[in-house]
N, C-alpha and C positions, 0 to 999 in steps of 0.2 A: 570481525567485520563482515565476514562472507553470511554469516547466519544473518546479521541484522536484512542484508540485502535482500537475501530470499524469503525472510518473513515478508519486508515490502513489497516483492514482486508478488507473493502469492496475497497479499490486501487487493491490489491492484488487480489480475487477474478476475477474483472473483469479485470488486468491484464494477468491473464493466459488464461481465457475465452479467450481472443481474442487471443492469441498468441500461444497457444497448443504446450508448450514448451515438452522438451524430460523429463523423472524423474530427471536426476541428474541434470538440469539446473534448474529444480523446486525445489530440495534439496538450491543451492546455493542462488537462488532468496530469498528462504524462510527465510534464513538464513541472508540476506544484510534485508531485510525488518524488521527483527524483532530488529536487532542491528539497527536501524534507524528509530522508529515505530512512536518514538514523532517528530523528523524531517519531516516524510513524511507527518505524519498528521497536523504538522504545516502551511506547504508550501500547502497542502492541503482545509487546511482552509482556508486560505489569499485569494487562487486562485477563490472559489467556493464562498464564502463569499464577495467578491468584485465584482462580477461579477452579480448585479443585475440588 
């Protein structure tokens, strides 16, 4: 569980980096990513993980 977590945070990290959203869009972001954390780190995995 602890890896799926930190694959998400590190999505999320470099999703804002690039995108230098406004605070309250980063409230809402924050908030779809954490309700979603095993999904994203899932589709995360497959993506990154297949691709050698």
């Amino acid at each position: 569980m602890q890896s799926k977590r930190n694959d998400a945070d590190h999505i999320h990290t470099i999703w804002i980096q690039i995108h230098g959203f406004k605070p309250s869009e980063l409230k809402m972001i924050e908030a779809i990513i954490e309700d979603n954390v095993e999904t994203i780190a899932m589709h995360w995995n497959l993506f990154f993980n297949n691709n050698k």
